[in-house]
matplotlib code that plots the C-alpha trace (Angstrom):
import matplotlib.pyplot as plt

x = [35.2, 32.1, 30.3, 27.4, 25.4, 27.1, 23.8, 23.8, 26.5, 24.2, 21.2, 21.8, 22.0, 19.2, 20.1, 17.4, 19.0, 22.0, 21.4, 18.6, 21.4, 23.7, 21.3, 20.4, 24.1, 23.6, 21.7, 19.4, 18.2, 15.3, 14.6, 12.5, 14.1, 12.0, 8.2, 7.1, 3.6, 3.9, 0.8, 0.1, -2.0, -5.9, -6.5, -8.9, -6.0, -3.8, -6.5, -7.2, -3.9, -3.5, -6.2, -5.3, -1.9, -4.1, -6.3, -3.1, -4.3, -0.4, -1.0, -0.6, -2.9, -3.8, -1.3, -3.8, -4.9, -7.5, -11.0, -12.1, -9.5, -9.7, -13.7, -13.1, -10.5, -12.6, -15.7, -13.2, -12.3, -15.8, -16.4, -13.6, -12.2, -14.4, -12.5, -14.5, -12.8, -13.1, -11.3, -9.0, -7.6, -6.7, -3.0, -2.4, 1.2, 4.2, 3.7, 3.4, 7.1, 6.6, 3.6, 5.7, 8.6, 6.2, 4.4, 7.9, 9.1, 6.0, 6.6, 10.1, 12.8, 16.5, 17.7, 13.7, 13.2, 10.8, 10.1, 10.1, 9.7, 12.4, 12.4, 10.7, 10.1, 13.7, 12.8, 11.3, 14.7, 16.5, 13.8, 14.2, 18.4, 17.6, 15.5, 18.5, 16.3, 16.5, 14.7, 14.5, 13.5, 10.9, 11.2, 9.0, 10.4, 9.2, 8.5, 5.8, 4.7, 6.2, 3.7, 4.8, 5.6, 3.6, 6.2, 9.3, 7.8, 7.3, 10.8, 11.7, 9.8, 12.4, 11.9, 12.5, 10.0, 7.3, 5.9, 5.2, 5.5, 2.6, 2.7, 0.2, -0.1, 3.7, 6.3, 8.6, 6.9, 3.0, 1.6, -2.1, -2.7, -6.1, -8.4, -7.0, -3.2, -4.5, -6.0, -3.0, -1.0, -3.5, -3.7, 0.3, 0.3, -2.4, -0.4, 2.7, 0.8, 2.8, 1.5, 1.0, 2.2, -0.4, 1.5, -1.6, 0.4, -1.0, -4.6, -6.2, -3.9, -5.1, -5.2, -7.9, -7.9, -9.2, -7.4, -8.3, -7.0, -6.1, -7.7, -11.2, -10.1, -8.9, -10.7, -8.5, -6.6, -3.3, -3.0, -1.8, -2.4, -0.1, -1.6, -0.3, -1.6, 1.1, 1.0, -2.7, -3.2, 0.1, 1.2, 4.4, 6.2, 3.4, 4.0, 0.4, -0.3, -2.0, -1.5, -4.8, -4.3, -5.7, -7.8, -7.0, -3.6, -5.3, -2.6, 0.4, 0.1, -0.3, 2.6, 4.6, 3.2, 4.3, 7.5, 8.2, 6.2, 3.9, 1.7, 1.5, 1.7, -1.6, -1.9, -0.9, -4.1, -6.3, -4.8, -5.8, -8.7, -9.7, -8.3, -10.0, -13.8, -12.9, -13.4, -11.5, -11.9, -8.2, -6.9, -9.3, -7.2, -3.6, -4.6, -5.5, -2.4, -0.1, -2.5, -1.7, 1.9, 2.3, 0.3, 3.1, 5.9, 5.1, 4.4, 7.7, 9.3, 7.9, 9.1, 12.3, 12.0, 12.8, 11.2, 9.2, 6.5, 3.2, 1.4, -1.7, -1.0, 1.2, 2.8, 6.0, 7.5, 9.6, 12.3, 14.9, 17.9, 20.2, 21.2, 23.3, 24.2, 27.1, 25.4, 25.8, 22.9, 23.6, 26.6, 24.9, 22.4, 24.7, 26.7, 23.9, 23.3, 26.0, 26.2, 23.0, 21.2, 18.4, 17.8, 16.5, 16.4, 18.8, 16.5, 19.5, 18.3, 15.3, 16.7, 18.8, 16.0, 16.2, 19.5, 19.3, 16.2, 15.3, 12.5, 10.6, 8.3, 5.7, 5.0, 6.2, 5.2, 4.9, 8.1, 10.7, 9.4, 9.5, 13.3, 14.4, 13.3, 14.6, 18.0, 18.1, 20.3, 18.2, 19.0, 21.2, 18.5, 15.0, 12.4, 8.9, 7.6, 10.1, 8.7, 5.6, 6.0]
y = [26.1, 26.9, 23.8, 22.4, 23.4, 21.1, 18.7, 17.4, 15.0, 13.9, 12.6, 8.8, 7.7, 4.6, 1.5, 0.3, 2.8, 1.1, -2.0, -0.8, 0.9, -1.7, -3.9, -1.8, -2.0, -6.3, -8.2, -10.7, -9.8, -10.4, -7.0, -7.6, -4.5, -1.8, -1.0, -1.1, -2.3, -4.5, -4.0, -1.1, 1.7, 1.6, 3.2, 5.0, 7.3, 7.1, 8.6, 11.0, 12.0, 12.0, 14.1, 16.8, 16.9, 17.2, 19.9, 21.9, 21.4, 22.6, 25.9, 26.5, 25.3, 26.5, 25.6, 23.0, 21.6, 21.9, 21.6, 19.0, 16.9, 18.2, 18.3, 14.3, 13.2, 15.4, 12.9, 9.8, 10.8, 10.8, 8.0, 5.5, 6.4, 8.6, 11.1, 14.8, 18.0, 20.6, 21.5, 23.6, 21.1, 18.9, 19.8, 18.0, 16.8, 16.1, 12.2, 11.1, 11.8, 15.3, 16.0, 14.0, 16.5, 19.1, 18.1, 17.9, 21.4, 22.8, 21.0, 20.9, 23.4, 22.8, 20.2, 19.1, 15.4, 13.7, 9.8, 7.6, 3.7, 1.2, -0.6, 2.7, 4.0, 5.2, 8.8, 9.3, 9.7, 11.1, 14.1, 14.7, 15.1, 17.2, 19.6, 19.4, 17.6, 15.0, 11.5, 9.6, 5.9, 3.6, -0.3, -2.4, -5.8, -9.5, -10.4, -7.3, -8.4, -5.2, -2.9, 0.4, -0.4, 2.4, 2.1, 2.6, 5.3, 7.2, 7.3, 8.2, 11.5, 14.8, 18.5, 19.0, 16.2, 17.7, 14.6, 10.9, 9.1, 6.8, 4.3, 2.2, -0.4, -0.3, 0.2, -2.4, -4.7, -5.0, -4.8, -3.1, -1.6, -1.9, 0.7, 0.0, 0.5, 3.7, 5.1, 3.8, 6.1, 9.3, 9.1, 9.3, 11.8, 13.8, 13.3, 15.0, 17.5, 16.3, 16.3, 12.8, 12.2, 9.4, 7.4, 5.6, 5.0, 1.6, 2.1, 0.2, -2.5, -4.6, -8.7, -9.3, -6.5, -3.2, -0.2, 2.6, 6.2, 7.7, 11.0, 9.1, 9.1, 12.8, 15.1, 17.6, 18.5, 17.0, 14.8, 15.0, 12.2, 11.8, 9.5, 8.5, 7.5, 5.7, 2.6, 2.5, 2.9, 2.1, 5.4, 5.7, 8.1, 10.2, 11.6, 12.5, 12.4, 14.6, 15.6, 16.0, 19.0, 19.9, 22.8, 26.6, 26.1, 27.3, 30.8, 28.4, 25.7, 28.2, 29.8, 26.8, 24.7, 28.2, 28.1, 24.3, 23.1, 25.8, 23.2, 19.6, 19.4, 20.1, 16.8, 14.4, 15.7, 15.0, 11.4, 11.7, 12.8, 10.3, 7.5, 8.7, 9.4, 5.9, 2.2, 0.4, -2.9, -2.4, -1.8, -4.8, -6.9, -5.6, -6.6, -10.5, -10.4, -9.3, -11.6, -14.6, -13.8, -13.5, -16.8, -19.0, -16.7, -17.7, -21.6, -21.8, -20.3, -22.2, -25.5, -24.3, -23.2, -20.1, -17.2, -13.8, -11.7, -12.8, -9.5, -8.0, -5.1, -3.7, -5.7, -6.9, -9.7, -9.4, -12.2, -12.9, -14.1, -13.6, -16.8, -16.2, -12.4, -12.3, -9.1, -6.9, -7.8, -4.9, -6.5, -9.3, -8.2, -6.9, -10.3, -11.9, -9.8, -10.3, -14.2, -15.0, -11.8, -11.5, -8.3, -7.6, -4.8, -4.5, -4.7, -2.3, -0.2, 1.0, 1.1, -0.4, -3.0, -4.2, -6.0, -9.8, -9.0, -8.3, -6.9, -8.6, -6.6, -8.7, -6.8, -8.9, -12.2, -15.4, -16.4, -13.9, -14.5, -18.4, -17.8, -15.1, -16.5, -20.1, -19.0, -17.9, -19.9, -22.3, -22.5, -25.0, -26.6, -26.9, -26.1, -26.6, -24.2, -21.6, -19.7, -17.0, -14.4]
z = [-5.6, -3.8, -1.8, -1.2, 2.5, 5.0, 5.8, 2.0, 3.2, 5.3, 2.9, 2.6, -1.3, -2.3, -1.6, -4.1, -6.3, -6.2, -7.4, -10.2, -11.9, -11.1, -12.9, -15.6, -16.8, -17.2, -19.4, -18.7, -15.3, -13.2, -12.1, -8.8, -6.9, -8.1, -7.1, -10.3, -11.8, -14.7, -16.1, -18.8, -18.2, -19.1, -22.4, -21.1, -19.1, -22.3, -24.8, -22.1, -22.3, -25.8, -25.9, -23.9, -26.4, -29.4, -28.1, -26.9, -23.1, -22.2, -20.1, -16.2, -14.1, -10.9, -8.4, -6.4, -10.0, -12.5, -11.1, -12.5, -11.2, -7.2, -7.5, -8.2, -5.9, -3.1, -3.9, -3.6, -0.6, 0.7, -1.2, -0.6, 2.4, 4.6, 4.4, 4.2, 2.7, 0.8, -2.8, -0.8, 1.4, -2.0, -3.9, -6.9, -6.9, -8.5, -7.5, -3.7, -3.6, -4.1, -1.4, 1.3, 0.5, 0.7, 3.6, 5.7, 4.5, 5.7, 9.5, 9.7, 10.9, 11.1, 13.9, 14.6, 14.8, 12.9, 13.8, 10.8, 10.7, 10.0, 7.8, 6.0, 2.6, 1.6, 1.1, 4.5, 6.0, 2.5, 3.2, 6.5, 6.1, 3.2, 5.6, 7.9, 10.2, 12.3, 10.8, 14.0, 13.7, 15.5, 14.9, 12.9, 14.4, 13.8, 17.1, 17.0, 13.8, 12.3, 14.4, 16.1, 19.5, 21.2, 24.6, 21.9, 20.5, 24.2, 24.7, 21.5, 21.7, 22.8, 22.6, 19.3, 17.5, 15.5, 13.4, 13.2, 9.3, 9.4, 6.4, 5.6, 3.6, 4.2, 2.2, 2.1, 4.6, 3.0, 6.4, 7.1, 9.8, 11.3, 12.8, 16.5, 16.0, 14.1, 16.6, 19.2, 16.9, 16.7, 20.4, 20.8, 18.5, 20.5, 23.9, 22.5, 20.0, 16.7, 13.3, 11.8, 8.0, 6.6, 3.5, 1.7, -1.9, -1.8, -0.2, -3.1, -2.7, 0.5, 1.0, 3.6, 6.4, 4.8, 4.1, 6.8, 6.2, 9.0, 8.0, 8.5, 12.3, 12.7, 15.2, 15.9, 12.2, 12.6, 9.7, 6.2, 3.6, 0.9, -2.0, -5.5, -8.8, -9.6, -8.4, -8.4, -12.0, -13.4, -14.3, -12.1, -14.8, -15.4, -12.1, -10.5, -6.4, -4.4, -1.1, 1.8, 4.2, 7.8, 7.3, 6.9, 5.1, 1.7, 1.0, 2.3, 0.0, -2.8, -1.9, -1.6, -5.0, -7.0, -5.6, -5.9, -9.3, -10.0, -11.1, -12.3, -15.9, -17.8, -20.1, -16.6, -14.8, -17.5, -17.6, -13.3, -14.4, -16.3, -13.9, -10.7, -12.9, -15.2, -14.9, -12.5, -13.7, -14.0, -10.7, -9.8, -12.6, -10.8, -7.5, -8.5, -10.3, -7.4, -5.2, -7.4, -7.6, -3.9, -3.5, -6.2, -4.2, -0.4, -1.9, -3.7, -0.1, 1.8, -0.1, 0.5, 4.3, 3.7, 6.6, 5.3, 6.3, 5.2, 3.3, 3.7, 1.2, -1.2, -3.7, -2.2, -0.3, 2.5, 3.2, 6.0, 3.8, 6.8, 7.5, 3.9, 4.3, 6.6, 8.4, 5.0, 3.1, 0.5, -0.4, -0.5, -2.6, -4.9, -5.1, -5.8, -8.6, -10.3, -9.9, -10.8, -11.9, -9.6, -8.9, -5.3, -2.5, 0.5, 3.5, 4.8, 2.8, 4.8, 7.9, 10.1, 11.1, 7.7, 7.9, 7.0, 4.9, 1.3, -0.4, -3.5, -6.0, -6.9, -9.8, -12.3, -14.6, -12.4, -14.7, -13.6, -9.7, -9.8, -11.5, -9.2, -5.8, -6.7, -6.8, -3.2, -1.1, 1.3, 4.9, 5.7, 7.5, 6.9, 8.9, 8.0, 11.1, 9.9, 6.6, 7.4, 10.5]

ax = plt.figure().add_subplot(projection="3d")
ax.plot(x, y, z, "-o")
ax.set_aspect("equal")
plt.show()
């Protein structure tokens, strides 16, 4: 029987995954594993879709998108986050997961190293091992307040790194980084001539510190953004992101949307459309939400002395459950699932740094959080200076 090319044994399955489907198999679980918003999508989007059904709007598009649709996000850009292009520097995607493949086939070669953070968004490093590169991580620790150490990241560099993964607001953590550490990271990036990878997913989704994309900061055409509609607007299975190129790259991406998607599909970029061009009263609504639901999560932790990360983005929670784990906090997780049926992600399971730790989507009704989070086992003793990092 013929087999598979030799690195595919290499690309780590989801931890998340894992448990999701684990879960999905159960009844009556608290699903807080997966990043999903739990709010519907504006009608607005929905009748644009339906429209574009109705009028038989279900042709190719051009391989960076309809017009309308990269003439709009280029004005948000400006707009929102100072970030000035052209229409030709803006590719409408298969989701965000689609333009950070993309954007890693386009820098990658076999055996080159890409730095990644840990904990990191699970298909930074799936990606990399499915290039047969080489994901290489830096840590995100506690004691730094999850920030890249810039010293850690000097020694990690070799002869064969190409790229940094910036993400920001982060995914798992749901830290911001500000304008400073941005620019600490541009610089390194500079010193060593790599391309930067900027992962804004959840730009609209900040808690105090503003979102900054790093684009805004580029002098010198070395970063690409990769956003999402789906979080943002609540459309995670409609599959729309778009990915922000350095300039000249025009007849590449061409080439490679045609031979990866061709295009997004026709009726999906008129929902965009309408999205990006409608009334976001909406997103407004989903970010009190996840506000309020992180504010009843951190007081019912802290009632119980139990540590996390305090948030300033995203819409997850971040908790250190290690005192319970036994070092294998994925078979924790998936203990716990099946005891009390709280679904919740291995912090194993982006990255190594992630041990002891699980991740909580906020994304759900202030019933299913208060449930979930008061089954966690409390530390064995309490400490009322323990709970926020």
């Amino acid at each position: 029987m013929p087999q598979l090319a030799p690195h595919m044994t290499t690309v780590p399955a989801s931890g998340i995954r894992r448990v999701f489907e684990i879960a999905a198999k159960l009844d009556d679980v608290d699903m807080l594993v997966v990043g999903e918003p739990d709010v519907p999508v504006a009608r607005h989007i929905s009748d644009a879709a339906r429209r574009a059904w109705a009028d038989d709007l279900t042709n190719y598009t051009p391989n960076g998108g309809i017009a309308p649709l990269r003439e709009a996000l280029v004005a948000k850009l400006a707009r929102e986050n100072d970030v000035h292009v052209d229409v030709e520097q803006v590719w409408v995607t298969v989701g965000g997961t689609q333009a950070l493949h993309q954007t890693m086939g386009l820098l990658l070669a076999a055996g080159d190293e890409i730095l990644v953070p840990d904990p990191g968004y699970t298909t930074f490093t799936m990606n990399a091992h499915m290039l047969d590169a080489v994901p290489v991580p830096y840590t995100l620790a506690p004691a730094a307040r999850f920030v890249p150490d810039l010293a850690e990241l000097e020694n990690l560099v070799g002869e064969r790194t190409r790229a940094i993964i910036v993400n920001s607001p982060s995914n798992p953590l749901g830290v911001v980084y500000d304008e400073e550490t941005l620019r600490g990271l541009l610089d390194f990036a500079r010193r060593h001539d790599l391309w930067v990878i900027s992962d804004e997913v959840y730009e609209y989704f900040t808690y105090g510190p503003a979102h900054v994309s790093l684009a805004s900061l580029d002098d010198d055409d070395r970063v690409f953004s990769v956003f999402s509609l789906s979080k943002t607007y609540a459309m995670t299975g409609v599959r729309v992101g778009y990915l922000v190129t350095p300039r000249g790259l025009a007849d590449t991406m061409r080439t490679v949307q045609e031979a990866a998607i061709s295009c997004v599909a026709e009726p999906d970029q008129h929902a965009a459309l309408a999205a990006i061009l409608g009334d976001h009263q909406p997103v407004a609504d989903a970010r009190d939400h996840y506000r309020r639901n992180l504010e009843l999560a951190t007081s019912l932790l802290d009632r119980r002395g139990i540590r996390y990360l305090e948030p300033t983005g995203a819409f997850y929670l971040w908790i250190d459950v290690g005192y319970a784990t036994g070092g294998d906090v994925a078979a924790w997780a998936e203990g716990f699932l099946l005891s009390e049926r709280v679904a919740v992600a291995p912090g194993s399971a982006f990255g190594r740094s992630g041990e002891g730790w699980i991740r909580v989507c906020l994304a759900s009704s202030p019933e299913v959080i208060t449930r979930g989070l008061s089954k966690l086992p409390a530390p064995a003793t309490m400490d009322a200076t323990a709970p926020a990092v």
